[in-house]
C-alpha positions as CSV (number, residue, x, y, z in Angstrom):
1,X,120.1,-10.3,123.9
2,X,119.6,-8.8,120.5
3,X,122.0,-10.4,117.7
4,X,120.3,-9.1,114.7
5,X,118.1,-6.3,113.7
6,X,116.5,-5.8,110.6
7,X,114.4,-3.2,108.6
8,X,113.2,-1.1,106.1
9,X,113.0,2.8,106.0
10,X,110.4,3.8,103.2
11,X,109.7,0.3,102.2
12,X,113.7,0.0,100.8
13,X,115.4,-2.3,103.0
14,X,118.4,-0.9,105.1
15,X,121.4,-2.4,107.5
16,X,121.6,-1.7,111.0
17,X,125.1,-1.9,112.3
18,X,125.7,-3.4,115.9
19,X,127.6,-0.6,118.3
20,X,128.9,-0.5,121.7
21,X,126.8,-2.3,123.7
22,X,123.0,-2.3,123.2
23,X,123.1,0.2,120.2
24,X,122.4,-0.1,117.0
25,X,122.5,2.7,114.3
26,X,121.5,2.8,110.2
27,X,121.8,5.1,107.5
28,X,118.5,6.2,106.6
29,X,117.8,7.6,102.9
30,X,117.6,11.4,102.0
31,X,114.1,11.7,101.8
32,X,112.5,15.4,100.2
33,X,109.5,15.7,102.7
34,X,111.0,14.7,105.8
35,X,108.8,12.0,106.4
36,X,109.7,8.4,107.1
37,X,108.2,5.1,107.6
38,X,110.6,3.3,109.9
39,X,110.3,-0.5,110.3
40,X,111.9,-2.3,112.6
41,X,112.4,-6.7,113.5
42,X,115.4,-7.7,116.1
43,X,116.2,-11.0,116.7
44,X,118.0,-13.2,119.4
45,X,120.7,-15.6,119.2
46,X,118.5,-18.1,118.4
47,X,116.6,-16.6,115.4
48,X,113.5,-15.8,117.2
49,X,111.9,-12.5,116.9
50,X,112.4,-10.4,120.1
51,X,110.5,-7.6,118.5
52,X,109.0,-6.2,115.8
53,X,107.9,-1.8,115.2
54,X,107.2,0.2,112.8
55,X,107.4,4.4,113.7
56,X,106.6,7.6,111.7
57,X,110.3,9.4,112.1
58,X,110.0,13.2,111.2
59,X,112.8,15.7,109.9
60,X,112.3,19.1,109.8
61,X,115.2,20.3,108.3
62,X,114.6,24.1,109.5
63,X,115.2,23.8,113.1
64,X,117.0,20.7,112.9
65,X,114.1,19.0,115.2
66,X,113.3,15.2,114.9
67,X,110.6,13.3,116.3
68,X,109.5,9.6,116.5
69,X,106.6,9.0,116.6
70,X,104.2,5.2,116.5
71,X,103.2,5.3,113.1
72,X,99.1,5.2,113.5
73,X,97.1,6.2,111.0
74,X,93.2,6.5,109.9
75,X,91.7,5.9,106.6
76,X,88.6,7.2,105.6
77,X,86.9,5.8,102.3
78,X,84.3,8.5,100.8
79,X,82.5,6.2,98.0
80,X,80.1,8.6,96.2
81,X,83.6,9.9,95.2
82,X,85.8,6.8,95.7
83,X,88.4,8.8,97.7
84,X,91.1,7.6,100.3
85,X,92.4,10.1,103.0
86,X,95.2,9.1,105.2
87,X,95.6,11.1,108.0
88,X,99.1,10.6,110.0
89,X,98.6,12.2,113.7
90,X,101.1,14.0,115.2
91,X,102.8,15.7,111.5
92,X,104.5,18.9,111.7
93,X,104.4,18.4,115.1
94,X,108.1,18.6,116.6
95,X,109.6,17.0,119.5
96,X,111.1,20.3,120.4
97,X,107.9,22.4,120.8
């Protein structure tokens, strides 16, 4: 049984509220892009952690459309030019289509 959950939504930590029975809900921040790095720890009664997720949640504020998605991601490193690109699968992609 779940008796505590955890998180952070865009690295700023947030509460989730216990509800009826197994659901929990939070308040997430207004965020301009849509775009947000969900984390996720539970816990049982006895302090151990039951689990433990972190999810890409996407808002697309024009149809109204949200997805979750697992929050993978590739890196490629370029040295002659010392550039990063992150690549998150699945953006702009909407659980509706």
């Amino acid at each position: 049984m779940v008796a505590k959950v955890i998180g952070k939504v865009d690295g700023s930590e947030v509460i989730y509220e216990k509800g009826e029975g197994d659901k929990w809900t939070v308040t997430v921040p207004s965020d301009l892009d849509g775009m947000y790095v969900v984390e996720v720890t539970a816990y049982d009664e006895a302090g151990n952690s039951a689990y433990c997720t972190k999810m890409l949640l996407i808002v697309d504020p024009a149809t109204l459309c949200v997805s979750l998605v697992p929050y993978e991601y590739i890196v490629e490193v370029v040295q002659d030019d010392y550039m990063i690109d992150v690549v998150y699968p699945n953006h702009g992609r909407c659980c509706c289509e």
